[in-house]
N, C-alpha and C positions, 0 to 999 in steps of 0.2 A: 191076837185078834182072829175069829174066826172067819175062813175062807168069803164066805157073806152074812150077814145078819139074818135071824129067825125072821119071814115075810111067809105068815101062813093065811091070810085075807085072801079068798083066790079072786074077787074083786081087783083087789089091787093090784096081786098080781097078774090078772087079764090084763089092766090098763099098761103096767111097766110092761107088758110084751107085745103090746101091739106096735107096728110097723108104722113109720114116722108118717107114711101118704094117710095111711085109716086115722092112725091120731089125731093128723089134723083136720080129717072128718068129724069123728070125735068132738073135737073141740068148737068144729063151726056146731052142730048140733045141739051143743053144751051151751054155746052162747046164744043161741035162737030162743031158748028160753029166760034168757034176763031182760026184764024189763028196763025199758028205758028209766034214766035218774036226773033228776035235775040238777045242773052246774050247778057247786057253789066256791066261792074263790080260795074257801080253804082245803076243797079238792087241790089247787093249782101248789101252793106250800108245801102239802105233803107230798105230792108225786115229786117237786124240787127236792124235796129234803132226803131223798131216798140214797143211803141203807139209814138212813136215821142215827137218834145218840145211842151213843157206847161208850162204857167206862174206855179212858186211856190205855190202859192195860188190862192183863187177865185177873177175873174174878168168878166167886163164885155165886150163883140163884138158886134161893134158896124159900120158897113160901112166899116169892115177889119182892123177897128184900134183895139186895144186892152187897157185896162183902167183895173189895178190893181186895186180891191174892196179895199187895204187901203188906196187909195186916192181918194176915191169916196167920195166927201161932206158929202153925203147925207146919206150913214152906210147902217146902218139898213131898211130906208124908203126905198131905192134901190130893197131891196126884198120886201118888201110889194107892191111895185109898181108889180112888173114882176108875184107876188103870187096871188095877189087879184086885181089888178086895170089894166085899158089901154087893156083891154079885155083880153080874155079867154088865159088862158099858163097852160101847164103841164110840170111835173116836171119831165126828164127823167135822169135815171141815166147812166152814159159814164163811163164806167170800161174799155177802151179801148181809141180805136183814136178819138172820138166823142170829147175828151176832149181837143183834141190840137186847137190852134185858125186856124191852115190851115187847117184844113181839115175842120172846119166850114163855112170857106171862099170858099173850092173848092163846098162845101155839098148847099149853100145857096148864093153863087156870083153870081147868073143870077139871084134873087129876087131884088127888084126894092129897093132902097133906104128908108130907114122908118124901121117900128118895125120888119117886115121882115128878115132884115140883122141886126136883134138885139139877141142878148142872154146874160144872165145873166148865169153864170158857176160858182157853188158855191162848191168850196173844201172840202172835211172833209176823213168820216169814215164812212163807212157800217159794221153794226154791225151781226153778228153771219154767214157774209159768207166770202170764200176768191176770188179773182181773181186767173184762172188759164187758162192754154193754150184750145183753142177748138182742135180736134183732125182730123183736115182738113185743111191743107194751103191754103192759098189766093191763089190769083192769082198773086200779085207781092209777091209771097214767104215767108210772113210770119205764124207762129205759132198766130190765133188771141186768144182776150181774151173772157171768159165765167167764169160766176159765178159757185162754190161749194159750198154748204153748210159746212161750221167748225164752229162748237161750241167753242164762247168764242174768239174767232177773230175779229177785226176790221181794214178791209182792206181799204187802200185810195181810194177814187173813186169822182165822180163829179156829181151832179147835173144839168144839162141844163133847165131852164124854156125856153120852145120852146111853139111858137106857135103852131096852129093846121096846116097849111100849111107847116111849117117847121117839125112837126112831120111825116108828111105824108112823105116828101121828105128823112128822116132819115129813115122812114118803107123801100121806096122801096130798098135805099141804101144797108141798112142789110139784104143783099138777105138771109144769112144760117141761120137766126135766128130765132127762136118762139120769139114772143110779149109776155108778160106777164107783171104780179104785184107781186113786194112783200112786202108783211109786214114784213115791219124789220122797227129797227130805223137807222137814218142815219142824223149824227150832223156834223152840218156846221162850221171848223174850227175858222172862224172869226167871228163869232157872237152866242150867244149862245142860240140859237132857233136851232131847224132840226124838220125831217119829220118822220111820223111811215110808210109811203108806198108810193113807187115809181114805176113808167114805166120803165120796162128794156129789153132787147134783150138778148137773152139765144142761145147759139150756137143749132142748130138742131142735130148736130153732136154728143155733148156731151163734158165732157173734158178729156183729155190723161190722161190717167196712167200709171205711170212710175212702176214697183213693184209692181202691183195693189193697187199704191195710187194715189191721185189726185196730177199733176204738176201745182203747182204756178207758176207764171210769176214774176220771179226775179225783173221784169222794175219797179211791182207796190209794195209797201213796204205796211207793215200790220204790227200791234201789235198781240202780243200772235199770231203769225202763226205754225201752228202744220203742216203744209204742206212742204216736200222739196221744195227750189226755184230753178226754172233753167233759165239761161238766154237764151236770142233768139238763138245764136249758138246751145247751147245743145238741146234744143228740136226740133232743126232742120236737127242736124246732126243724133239725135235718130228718129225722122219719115223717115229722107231718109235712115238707117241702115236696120227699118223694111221693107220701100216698096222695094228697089232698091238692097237690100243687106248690109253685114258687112263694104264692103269697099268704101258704098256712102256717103256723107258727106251735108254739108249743101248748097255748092256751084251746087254739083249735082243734088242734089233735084233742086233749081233754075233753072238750064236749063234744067232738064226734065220738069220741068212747060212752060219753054217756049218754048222749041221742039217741044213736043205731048200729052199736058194736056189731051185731051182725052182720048190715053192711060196710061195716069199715073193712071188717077179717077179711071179704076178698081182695081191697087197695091192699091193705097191708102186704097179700099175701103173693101178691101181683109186681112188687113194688121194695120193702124193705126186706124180703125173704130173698129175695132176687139178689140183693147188699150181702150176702150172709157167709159164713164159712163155717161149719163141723168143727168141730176139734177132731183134730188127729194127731196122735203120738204113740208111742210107743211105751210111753210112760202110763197110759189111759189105762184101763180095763173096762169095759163096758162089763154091767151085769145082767145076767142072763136066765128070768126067771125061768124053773122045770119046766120041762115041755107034762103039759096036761093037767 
């Protein structure tokens, strides 16, 4: 794998180098121009359902059809193909919605037919950190996810060998996130090969603390987890308590997002940002676009 992936946008690269206080300058700016939307109940489902369905195991996408890797002929060669052969793929890790075949499909459906609208999704375990909530809601209302550091954990997560064109398109997608690398291992359920360091997205935000501990995301199951889990309702109904007050809940948080995100971003930001903690480890790598 090479040291960082080709990020020649200098767009994008402004954005990943700007400084976390301007970013979230940035972002209140970014939201001043969305218009208001009107609640509908099936907003309230989908921010619940968040990371959404995923095959049980790894597979591969392929032109929007989806192909379970145990019925792939071909095993193991499969990843040697997409690892080392048919040009350049990096390996990024989706502890989140990156992992579901739709939103591969919405993320990479205007790319033309061919290796483009190909990924290989490979299941397992990430070792020594957990998945838990970032401490910012989307914009269709969910609690998304971000890695912590737990010692001694191995939490489910996925692999995507993506192209470089397709990595690029997953950067701009991950507006609140720092890029980075980490050195951990991370073994691929169905075959018995994994990696010691992978590409991931880290919430800019940080992740919520409930008690002043880190919240897991109930959705993603982990061994040895030493972290409380809370499901999408609870940590939705716990940020709208903070910003909104005692008596707001998880539906209200939603249609404050669609009423006047603008002003919500300062409660939030006054309120569940205040909840929040960095990752730090030693294991991390922050990337660090060229200066100029």
């Amino acid at each position: 794998m090479p040291e960082w992936p080709p990020i020649s946008e200098p767009e994008l690269l402004e954005r990943l180098a700007l400084p976390d206080a301007e970013f979230k300058e940035w972002v209140a700016e970014l939201a001043s121009n969305l218009p208001a939307r009107e609640f509908e109940p099936g907003m309230m489902e989908r921010a619940l359902g968040y990371p959404w369905e995923r095959p049980a195991g790894s597979y591969e996408w392929r032109d929007g059809m989806v192909r379970p890797f145990a019925e792939l002929d071909e095993g193991e060669e499969v990843i040697e193909r997409y690892a080392s052969g048919g040009g350049p793929r990096l390996p990024l890790l989706a502890i989140g919605s990156n992992a579901a075949p739709a939103v591969l499909e919405r993320k990479f459906g205007h790319f033309p037919p061919g290796e483009e609208r190909a990924v290989l999704a490979l299941s397992g375990h990430l070792h020594e950190f957990d998945v838990g909530a970032a401490a910012q809601p989307t914009v269709y209302g969910s609690m998304p996810a971000t890695l912590f550091e737990s010692t001694g954990t191995a939490v489910a997560a996925t692999v995507l060998w993506v192209t470089p064109a397709q990595f690029t398109q997953l950067t701009w997608s991950e507006l609140t996130y720092h890029l980075g690398r980490l050195d951990t291992r991370f073994e691929i359920a169905d075959a018995e090969i994994g990696f010691d360091d992978v590409l991931v997205f880290v919430s800019r935000f940080g992740t919520l603390q409930v008690e002043g501990e880190p919240a897991a995301l109930a959705a993603v199951s982990a061994r040895d987890r030493s972290a409380r889990a809370f499901t999408q309702r609870e940590l939705l109904d716990h940020a709208a308590a903070l910003a909104l007050g005692p008596e707001a809940d998880a539906e209200t948080l939603l249609r404050a997002i669609c009423d006047d995100l603008p002003g919500l971003l300062p409660k939030i930001a006054a309120t569940v940002h205040r909840q929040a903690a960095p990752l730090r480890s030693e294991r991390w790598v922050p990337f660090e676009p060229p200066a100029g």
